[in-house]
Structure formats: C-alpha cells, structure tokens
Biopython code that builds the backbone (N, CA, C, O; Angstrom):
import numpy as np
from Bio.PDB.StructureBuilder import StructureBuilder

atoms = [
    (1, "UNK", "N", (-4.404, 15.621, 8.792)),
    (1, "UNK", "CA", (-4.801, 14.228, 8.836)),
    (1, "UNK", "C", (-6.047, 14.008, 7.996)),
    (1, "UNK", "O", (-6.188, 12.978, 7.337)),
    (2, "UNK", "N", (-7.084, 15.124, 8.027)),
    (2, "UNK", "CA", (-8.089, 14.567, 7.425)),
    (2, "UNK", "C", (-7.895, 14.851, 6.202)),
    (2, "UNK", "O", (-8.685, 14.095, 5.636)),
    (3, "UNK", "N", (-7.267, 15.551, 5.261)),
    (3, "UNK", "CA", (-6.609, 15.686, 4.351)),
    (3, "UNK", "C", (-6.030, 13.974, 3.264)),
    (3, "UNK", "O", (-6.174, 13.627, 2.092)),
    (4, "UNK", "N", (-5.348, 13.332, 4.547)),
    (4, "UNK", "CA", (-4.705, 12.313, 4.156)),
    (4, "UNK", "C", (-6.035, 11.634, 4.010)),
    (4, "UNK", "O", (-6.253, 11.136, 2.905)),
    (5, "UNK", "N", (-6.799, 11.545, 4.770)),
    (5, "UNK", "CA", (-7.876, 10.302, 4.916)),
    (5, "UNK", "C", (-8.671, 10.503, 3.200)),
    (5, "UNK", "O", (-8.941, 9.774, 2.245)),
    (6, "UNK", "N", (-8.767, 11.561, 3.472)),
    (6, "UNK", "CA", (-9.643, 12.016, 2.138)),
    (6, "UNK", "C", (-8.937, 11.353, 0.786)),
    (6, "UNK", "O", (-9.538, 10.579, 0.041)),
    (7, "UNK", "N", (-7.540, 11.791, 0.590)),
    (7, "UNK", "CA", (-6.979, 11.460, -0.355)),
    (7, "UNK", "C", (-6.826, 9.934, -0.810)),
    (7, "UNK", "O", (-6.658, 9.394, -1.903)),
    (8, "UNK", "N", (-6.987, 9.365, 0.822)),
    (8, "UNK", "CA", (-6.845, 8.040, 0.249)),
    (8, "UNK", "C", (-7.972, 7.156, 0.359)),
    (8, "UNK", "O", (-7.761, 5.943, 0.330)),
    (9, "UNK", "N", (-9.061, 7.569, 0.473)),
    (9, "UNK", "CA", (-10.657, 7.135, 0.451)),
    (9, "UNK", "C", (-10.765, 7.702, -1.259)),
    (9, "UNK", "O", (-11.325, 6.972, -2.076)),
    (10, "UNK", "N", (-10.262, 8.862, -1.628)),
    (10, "UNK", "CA", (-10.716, 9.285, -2.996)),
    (10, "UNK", "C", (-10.049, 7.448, -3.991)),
    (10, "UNK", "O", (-10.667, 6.727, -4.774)),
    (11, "UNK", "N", (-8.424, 7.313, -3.361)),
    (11, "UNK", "CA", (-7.965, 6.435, -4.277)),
    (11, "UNK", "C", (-8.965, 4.667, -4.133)),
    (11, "UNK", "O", (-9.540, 3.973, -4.972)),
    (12, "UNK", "N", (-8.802, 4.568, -3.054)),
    (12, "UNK", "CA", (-9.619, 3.588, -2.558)),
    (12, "UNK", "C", (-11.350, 3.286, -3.792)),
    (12, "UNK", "O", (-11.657, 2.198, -4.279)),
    (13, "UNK", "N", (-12.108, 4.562, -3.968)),
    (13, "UNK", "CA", (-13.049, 4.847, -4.780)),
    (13, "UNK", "C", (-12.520, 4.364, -6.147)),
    (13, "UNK", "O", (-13.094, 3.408, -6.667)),
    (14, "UNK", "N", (-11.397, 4.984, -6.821)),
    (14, "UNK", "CA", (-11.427, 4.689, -7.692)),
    (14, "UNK", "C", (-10.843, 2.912, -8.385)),
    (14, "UNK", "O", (-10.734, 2.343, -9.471)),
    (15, "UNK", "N", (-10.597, 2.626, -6.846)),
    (15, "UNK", "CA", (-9.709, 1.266, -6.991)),
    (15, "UNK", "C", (-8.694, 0.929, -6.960)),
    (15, "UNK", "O", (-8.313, -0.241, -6.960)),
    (16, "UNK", "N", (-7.895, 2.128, -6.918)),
    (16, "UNK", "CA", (-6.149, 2.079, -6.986)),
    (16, "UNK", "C", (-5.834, 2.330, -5.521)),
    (16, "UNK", "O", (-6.574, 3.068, -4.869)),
    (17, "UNK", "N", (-4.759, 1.746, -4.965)),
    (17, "UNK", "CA", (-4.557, 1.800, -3.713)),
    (17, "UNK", "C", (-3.243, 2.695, -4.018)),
    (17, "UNK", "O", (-2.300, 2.042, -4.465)),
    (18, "UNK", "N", (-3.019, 4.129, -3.844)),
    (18, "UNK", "CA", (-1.855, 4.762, -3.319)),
    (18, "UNK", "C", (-0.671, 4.027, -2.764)),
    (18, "UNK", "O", (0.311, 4.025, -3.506)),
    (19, "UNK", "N", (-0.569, 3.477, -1.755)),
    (19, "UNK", "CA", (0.092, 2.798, -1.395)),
    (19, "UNK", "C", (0.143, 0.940, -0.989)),
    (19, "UNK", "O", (-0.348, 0.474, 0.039)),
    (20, "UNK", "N", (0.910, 0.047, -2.157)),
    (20, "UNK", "CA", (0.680, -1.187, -1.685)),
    (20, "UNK", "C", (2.515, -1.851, -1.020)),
    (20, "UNK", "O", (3.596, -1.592, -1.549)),
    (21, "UNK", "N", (2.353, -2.438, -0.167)),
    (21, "UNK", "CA", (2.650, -3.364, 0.365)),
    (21, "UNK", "C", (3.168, -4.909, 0.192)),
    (21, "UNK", "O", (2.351, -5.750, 0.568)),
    (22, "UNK", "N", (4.313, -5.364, -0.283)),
    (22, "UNK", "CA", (3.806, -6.677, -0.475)),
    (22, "UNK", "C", (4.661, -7.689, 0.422)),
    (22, "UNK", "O", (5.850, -7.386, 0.516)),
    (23, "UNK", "N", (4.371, -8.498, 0.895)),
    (23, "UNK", "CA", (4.656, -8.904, 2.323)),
    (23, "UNK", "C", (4.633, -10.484, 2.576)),
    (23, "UNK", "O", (3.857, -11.217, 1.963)),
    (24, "UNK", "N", (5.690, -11.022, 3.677)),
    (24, "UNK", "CA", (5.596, -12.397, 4.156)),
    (24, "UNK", "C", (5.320, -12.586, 5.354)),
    (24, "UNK", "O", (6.275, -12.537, 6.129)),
    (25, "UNK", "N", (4.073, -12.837, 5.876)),
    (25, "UNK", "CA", (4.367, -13.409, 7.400)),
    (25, "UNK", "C", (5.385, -13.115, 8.210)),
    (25, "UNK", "O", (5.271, -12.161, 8.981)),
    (26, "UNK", "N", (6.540, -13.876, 8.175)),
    (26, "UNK", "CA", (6.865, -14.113, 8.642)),
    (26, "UNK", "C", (8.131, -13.280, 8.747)),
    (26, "UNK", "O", (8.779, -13.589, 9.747)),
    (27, "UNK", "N", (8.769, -12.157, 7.896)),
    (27, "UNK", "CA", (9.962, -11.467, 7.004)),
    (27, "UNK", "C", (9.812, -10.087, 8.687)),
    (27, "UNK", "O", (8.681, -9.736, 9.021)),
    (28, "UNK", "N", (10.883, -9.616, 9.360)),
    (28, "UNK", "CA", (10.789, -8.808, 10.368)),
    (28, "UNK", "C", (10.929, -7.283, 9.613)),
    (28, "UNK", "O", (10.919, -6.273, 10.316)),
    (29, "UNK", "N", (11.036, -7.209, 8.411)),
    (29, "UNK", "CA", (11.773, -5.899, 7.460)),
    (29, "UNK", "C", (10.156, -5.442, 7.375)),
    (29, "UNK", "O", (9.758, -4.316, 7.674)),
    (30, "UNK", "N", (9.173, -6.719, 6.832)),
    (30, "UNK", "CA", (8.003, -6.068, 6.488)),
    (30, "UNK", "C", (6.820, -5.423, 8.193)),
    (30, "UNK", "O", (5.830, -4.716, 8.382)),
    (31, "UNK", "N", (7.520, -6.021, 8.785)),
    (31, "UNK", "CA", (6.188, -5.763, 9.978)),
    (31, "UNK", "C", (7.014, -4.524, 10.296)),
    (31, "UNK", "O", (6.751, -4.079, 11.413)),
    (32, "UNK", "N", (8.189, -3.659, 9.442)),
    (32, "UNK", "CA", (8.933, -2.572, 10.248)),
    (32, "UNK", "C", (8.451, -1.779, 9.198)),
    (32, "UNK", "O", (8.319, -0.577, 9.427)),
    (33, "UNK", "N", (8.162, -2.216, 8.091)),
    (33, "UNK", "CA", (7.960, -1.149, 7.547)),
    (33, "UNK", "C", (6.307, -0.551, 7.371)),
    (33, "UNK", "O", (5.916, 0.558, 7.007)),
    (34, "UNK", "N", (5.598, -1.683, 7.759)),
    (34, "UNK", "CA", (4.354, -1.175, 8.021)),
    (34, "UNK", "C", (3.894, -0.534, 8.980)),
    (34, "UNK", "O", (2.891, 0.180, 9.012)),
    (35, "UNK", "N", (5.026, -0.918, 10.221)),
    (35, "UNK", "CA", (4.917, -0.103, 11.369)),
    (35, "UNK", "C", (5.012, 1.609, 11.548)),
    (35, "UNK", "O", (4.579, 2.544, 12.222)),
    (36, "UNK", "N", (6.146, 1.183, 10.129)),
    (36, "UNK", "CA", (6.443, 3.173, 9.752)),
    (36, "UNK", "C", (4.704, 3.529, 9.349)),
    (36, "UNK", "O", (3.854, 4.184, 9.953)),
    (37, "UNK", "N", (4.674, 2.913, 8.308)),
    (37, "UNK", "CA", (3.090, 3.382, 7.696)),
    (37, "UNK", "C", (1.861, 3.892, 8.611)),
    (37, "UNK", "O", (1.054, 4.816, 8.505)),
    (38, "UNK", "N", (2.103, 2.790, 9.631)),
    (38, "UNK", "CA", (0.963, 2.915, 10.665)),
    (38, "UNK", "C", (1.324, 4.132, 11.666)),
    (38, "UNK", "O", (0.560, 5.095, 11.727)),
    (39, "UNK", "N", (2.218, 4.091, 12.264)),
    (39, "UNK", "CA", (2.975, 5.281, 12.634)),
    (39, "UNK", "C", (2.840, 7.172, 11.769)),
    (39, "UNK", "O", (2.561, 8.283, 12.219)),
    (40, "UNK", "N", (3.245, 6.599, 10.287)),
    (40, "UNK", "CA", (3.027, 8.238, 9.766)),
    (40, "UNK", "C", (1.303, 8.439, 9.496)),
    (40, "UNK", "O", (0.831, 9.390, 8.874)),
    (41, "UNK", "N", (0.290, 7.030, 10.270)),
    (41, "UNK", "CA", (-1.288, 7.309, 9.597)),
    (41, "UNK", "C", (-1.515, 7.052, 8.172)),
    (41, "UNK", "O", (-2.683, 7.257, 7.841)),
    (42, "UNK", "N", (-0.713, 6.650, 7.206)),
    (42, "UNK", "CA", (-0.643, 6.314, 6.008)),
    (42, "UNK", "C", (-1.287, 4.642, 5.653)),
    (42, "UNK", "O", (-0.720, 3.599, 5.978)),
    (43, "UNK", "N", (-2.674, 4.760, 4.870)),
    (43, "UNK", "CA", (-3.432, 3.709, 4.784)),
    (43, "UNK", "C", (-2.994, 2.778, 3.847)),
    (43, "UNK", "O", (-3.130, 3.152, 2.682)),
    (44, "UNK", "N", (-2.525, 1.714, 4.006)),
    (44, "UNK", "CA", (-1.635, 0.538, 2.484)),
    (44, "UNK", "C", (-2.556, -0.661, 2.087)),
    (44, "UNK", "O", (-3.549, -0.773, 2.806)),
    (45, "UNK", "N", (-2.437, -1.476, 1.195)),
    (45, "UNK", "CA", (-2.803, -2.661, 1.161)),
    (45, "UNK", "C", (-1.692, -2.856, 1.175)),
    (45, "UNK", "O", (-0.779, -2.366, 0.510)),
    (46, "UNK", "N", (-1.715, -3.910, 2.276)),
    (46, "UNK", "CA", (-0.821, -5.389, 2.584)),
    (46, "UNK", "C", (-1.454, -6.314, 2.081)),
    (46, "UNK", "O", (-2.585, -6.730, 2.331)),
    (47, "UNK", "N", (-0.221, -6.845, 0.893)),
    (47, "UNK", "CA", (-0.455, -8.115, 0.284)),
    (47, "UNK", "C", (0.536, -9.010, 0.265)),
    (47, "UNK", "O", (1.636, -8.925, -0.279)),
    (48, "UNK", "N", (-0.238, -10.445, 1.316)),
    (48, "UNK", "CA", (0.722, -11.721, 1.444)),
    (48, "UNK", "C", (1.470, -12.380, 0.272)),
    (48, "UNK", "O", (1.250, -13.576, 0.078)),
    (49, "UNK", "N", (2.134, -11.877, -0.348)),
    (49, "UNK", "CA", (2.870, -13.220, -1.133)),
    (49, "UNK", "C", (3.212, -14.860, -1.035)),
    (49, "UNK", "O", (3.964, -15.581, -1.692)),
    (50, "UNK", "N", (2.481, -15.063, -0.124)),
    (50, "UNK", "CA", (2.737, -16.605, 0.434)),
    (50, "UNK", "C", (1.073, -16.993, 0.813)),
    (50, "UNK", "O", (0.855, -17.902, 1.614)),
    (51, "UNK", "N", (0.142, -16.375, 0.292)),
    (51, "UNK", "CA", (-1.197, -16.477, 0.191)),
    (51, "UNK", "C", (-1.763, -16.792, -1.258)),
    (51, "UNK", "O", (-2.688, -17.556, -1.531)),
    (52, "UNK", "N", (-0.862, -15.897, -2.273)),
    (52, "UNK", "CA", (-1.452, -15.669, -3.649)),
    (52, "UNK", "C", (0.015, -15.684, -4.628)),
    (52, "UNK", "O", (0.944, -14.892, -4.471)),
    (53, "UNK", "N", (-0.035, -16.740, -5.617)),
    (53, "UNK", "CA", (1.075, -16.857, -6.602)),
    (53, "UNK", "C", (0.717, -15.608, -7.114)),
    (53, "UNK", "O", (1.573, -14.723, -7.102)),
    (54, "UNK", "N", (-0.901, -15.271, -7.767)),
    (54, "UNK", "CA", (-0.199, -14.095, -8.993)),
    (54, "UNK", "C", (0.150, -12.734, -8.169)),
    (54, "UNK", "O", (0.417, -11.710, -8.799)),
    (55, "UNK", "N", (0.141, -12.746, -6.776)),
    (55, "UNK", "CA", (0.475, -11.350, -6.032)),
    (55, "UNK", "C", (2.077, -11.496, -5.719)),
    (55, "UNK", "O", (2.652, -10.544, -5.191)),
    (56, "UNK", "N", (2.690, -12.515, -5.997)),
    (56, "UNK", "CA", (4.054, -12.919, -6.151)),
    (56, "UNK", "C", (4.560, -12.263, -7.507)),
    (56, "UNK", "O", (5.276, -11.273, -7.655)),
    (57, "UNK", "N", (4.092, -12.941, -8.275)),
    (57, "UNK", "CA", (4.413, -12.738, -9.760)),
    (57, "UNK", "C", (4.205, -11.229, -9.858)),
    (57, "UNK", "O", (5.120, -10.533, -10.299)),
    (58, "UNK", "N", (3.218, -10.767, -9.525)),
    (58, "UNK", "CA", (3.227, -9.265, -9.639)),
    (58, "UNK", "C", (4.252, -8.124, -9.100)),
    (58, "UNK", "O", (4.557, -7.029, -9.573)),
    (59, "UNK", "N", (4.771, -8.989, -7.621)),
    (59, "UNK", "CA", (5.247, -7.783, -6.779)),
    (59, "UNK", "C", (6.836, -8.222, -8.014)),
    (59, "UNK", "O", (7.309, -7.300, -8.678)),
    (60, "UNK", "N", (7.387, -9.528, -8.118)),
    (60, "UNK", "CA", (8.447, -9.741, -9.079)),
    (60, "UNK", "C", (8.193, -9.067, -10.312)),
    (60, "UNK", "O", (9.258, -8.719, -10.821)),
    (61, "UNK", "N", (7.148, -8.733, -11.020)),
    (61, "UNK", "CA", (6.783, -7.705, -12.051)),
    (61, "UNK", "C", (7.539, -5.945, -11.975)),
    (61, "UNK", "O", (8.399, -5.326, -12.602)),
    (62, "UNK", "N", (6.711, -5.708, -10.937)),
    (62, "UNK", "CA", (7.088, -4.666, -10.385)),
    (62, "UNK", "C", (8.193, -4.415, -9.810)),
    (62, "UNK", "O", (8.466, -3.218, -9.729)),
    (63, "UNK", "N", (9.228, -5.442, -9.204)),
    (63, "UNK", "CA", (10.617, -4.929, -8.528)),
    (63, "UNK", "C", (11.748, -5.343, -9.125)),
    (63, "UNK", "O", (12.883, -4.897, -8.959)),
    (64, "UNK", "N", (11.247, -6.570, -10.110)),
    (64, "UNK", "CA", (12.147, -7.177, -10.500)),
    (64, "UNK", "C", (12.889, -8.322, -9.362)),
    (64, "UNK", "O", (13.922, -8.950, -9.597)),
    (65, "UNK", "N", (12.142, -8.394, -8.201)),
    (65, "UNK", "CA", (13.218, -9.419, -7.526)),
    (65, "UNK", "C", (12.036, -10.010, -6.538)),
    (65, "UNK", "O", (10.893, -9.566, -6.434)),
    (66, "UNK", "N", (12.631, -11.157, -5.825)),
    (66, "UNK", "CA", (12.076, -11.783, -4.870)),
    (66, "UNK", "C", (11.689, -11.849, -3.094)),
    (66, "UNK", "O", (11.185, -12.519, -2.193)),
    (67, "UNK", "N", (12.264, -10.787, -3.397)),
    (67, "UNK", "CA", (12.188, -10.574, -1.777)),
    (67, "UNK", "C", (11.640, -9.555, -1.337)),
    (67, "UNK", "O", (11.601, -8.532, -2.021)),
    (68, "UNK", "N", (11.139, -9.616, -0.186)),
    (68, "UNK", "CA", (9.790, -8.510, 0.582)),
    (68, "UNK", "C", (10.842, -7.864, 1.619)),
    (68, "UNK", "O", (12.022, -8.175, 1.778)),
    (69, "UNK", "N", (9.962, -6.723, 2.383)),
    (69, "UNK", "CA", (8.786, -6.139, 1.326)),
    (69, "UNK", "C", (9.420, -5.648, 0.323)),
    (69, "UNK", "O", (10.606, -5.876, 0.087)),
    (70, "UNK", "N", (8.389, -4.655, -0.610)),
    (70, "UNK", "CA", (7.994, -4.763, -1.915)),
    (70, "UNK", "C", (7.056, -3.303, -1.317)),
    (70, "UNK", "O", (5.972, -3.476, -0.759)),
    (71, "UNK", "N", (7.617, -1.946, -1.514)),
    (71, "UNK", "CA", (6.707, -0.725, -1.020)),
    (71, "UNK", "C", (6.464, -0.510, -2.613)),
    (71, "UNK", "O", (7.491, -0.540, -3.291)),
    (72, "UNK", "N", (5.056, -0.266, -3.397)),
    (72, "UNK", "CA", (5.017, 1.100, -4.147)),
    (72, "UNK", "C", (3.745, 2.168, -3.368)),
    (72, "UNK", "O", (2.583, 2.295, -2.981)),
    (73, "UNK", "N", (4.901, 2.666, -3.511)),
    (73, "UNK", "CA", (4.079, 4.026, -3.459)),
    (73, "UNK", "C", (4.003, 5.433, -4.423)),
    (73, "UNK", "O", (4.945, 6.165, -4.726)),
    (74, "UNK", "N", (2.725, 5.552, -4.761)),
    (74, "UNK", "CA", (2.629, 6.399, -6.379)),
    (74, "UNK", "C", (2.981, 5.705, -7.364)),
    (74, "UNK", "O", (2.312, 4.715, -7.659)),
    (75, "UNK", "N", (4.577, 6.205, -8.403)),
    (75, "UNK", "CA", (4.791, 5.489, -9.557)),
    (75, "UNK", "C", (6.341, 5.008, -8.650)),
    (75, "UNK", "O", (7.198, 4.490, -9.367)),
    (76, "UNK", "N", (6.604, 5.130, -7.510)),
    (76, "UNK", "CA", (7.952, 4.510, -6.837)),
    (76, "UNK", "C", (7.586, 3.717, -6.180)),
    (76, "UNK", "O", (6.638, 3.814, -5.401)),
    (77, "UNK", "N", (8.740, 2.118, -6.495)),
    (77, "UNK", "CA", (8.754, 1.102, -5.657)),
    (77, "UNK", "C", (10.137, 1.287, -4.623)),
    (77, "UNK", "O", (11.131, 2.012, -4.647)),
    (78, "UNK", "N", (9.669, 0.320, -3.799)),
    (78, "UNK", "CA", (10.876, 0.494, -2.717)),
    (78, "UNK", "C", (11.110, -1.120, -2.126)),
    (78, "UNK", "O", (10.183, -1.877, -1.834)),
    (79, "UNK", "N", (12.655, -1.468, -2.022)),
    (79, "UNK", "CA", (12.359, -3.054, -1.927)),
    (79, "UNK", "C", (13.177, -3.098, -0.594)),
    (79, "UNK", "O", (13.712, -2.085, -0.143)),
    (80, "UNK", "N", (13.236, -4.107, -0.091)),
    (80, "UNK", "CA", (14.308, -4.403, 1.479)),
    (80, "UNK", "C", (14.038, -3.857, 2.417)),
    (80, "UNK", "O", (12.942, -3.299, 2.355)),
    (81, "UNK", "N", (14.674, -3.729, 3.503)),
    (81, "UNK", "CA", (14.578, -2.702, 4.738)),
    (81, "UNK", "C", (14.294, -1.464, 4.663)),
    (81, "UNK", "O", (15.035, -0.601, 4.191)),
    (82, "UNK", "N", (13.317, -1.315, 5.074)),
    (82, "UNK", "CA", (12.664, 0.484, 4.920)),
    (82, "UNK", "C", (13.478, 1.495, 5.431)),
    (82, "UNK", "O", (13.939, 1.531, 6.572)),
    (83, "UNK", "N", (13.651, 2.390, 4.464)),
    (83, "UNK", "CA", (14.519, 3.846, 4.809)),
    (83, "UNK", "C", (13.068, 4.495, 5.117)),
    (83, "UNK", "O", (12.155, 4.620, 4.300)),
    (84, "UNK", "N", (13.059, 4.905, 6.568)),
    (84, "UNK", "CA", (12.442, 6.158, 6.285)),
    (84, "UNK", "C", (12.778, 7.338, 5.411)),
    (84, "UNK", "O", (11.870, 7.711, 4.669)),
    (85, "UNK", "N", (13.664, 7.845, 5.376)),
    (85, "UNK", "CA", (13.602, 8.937, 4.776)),
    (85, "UNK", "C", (12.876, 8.461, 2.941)),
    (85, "UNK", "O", (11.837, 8.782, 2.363)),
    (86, "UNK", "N", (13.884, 7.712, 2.609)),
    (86, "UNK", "CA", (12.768, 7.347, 1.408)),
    (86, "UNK", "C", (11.504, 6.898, 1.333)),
    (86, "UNK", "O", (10.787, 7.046, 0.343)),
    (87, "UNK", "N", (11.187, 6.343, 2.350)),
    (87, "UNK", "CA", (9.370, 5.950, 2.581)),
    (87, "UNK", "C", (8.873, 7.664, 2.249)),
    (87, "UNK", "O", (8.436, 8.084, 1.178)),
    (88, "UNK", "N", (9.066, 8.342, 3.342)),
    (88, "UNK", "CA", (8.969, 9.714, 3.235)),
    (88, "UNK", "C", (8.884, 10.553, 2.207)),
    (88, "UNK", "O", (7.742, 10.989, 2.061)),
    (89, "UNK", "N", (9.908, 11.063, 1.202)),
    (89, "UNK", "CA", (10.389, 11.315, 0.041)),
    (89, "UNK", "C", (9.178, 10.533, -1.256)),
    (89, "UNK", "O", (8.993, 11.029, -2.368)),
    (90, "UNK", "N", (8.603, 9.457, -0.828)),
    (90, "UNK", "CA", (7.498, 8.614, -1.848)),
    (90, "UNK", "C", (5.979, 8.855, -1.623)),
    (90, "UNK", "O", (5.055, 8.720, -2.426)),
    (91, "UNK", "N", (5.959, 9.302, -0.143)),
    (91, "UNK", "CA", (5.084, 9.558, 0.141)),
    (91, "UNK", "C", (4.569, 11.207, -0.342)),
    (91, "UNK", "O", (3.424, 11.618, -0.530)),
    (92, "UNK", "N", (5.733, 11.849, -0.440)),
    (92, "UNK", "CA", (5.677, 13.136, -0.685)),
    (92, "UNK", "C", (5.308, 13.292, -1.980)),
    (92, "UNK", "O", (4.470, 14.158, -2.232)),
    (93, "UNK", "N", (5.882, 12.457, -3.086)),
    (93, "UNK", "CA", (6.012, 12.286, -4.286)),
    (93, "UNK", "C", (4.666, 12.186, -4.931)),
    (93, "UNK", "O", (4.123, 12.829, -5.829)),
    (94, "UNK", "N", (4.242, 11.009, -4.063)),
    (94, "UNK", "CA", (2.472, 10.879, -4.299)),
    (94, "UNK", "C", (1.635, 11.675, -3.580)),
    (94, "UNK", "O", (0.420, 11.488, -3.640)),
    (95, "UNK", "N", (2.133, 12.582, -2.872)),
    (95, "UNK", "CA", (0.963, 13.836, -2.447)),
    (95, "UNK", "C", (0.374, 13.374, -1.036)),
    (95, "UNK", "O", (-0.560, 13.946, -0.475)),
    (96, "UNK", "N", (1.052, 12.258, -0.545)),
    (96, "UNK", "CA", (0.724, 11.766, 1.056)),
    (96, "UNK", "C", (1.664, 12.749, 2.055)),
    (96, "UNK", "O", (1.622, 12.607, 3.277)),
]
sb = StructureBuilder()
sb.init_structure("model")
sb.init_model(0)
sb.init_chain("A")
sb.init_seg("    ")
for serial, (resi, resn, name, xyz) in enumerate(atoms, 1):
    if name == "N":
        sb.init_residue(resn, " ", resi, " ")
    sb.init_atom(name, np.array(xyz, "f"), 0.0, 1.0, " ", f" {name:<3s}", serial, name[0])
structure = sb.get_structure()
C-alpha cells in the first residue's frame, strides 16, 4: 500500500494524474467504477463533464465518444461499464 501511495504522490508532484476519471453525476456505471478504485485504494481524479465543456471535449478527445465514464489509466483508456478485470490489467500496465 505504501508503495501505491508513494507512486501516486510522485505523479501528483509532477502534475500528471496516473489515473483520471471522467464522470456524470448522475451516470450509475461511473459511481461503480470509482467504487472499484476506492475499493483497490487506487487514488483518481474525478472529472465532472457536466461542470466543464473543455473536460468534455477532452474526455471526447481521448475516447472518441460521449459517454461516461471515461477511465485512463497510464497510456489506456477504458469507456462504459467497468470490467474489473480490465480496470486491473491497466492498473498493472501503469505500475499500480
């Protein structure tokens, strides 16, 4: 665990968040998949898309589509209903 903390206080320092999030209020896919996050101890920015157009435009940058969530983690995005096992598998990827 303290391992993880470290790693992601190092990213945090440099400004890059390891793992972001991008999210609606109100969407039940995203409060499940953060629940995984919170669950494996894995630290994210959650970012509202219904707070901020260019965090819209961005997560559509990045996935190519409109709908949340919107996981990257490392250089892998992940869109729709969370697979654990692939949350997992991304997390591994990026050294979480």
């Amino acid at each position: 665990m303290s391992n993880l903390i470290d790693k992601a206080k190092r990213a945090l320092h440099r400004g890059t968040p390891l793992v972001r999030i991008y999210t609606q209020p109100t969407c039940a896919a995203c409060r499940s998949a953060k629940a995984y996050l919170d669950q494996k101890g894995v630290a994210y920015q959650d970012i509202d898309v219904t707070r901020d157009p260019a965090a819209l435009q961005e997560m559509r940058r990045v996935s190519g589509l409109r709908i949340t969530p919107v996981l990257v983690i490392g250089d892998r995005v992940l869109t729709g209903e969370p697979d654990p096992a692939a949350i997992d598998a991304a997390l591994a990827a990026a050294g979480l």
